[in-house]
N, C-alpha and C positions, 0 to 999 in steps of 0.2 A: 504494500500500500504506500508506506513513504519512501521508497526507495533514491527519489531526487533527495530527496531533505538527507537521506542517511547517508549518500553518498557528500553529500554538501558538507557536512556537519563532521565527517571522519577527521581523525587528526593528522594525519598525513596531508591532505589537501589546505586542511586547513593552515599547516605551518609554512605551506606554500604561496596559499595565498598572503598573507601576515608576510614570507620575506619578499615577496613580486610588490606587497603596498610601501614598502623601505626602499627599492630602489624605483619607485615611480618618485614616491618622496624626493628622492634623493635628484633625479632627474630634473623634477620641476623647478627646482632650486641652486640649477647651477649657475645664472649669474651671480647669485648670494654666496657661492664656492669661488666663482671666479674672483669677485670682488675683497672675499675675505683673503684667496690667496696675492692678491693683489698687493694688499697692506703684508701680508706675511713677508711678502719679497724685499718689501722695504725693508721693515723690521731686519730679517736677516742677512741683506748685503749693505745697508747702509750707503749709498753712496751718489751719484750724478747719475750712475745709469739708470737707477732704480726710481728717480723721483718721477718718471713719466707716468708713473700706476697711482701713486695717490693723486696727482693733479688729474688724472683722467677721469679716477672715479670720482671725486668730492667736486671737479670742476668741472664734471660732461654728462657721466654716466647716468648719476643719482639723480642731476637735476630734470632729464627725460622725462617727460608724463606718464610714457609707459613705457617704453625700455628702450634703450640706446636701439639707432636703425645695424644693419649690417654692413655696411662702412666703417663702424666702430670697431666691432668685433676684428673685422680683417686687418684692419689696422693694428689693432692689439695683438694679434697673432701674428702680422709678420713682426713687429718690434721685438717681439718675444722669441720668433725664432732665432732672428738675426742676434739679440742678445745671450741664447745658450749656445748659438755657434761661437761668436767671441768670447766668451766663459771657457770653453771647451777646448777653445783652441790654446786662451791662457795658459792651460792648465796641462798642457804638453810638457814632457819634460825636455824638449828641445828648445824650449821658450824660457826654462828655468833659468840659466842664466841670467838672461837678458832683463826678467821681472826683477830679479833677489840683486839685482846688480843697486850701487851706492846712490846714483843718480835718480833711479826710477823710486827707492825707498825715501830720499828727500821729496822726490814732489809728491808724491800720495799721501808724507803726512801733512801737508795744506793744503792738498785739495782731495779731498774723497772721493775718489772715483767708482768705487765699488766694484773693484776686479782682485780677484786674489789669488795668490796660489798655493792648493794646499795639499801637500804630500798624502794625506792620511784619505782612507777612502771614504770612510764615513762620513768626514766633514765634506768634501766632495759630493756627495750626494746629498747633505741638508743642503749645499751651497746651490744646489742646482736645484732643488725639488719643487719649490714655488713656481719656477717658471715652466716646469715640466706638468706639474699640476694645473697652473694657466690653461697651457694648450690643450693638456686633454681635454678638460672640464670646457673650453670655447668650442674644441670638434663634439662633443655630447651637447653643447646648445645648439649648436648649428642642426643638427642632425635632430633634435626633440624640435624645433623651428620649421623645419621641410617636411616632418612628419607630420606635424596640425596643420601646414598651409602657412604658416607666417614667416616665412625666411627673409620675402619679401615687400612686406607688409608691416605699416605701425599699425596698429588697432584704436 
């Protein structure tokens, strides 16, 4: 007789659906990931390259009626890539020299540029994750966007 409902209602299906409504969650809310990872990249590189993500989001993004167009987003995404290419390439040990040399350590400490190099892997990978997090989380909006129809579209 209830066979829809007992199928419905089993705990198997059920933990399924419960973890599919965590990542639609999570989905809907990825300029709020992009934006927080925005401010994280500041936070953790500190420097010239990094101020372009809070002036974008406190001076562009936020102020939108309804959410930045897709011009933003691209723009964001190639700044982003173009910055962990330059990050990545710092961070060559053939470059090592050239960064750790006397000259390049005088001018970094008056002006912060927010490029570093760091031997240890670990910190190599905080130092890079923000902006790795960026891009994913902009190719899952782009991609939740084309899927409702609004890629190219303010509402």
């Amino acid at each position: 007789m209830l066979d829809k409902s007992w199928a419905f209602t089993r705990t198997g299906p059920l933990i399924l659906r419960i973890l599919e409504t965590f990542f639609y969650i999570i989905i809907s809310n990825t300029q709020q990931i992009i934006y927080g990872a925005m401010l994280f990249s500041m936070y953790q590189n500190a420097g010239i390259v990094s101020i372009f993500y809070p002036m974008s989001v406190f001076g562009y993004a936020l102020l939108e009626e309804t959410r930045p167009p897709a011009t933003y987003w691209n723009l964001v995404r190639k700044y982003t890539t173009v910055l962990l290419f330059f990050k990545f390439i710092c961070n060559l040990a053939i470059l090592e020299p050239y960064i750790n040399a006397d000259e390049v350590k005088y001018m970094t400490t008056y002006l912060k540029i927010g490029i570093y190099d760091y031997s240890n892997m670990w910190h190599l990978i905080m130092y890079m994750s923000p902006e790795i997090i960026i891009i994913c989380f902009i190719m899952l909006n782009e991609i939740k966007l084309k899927l409702i129809g609004l890629f190219d579209k303010i509402e």
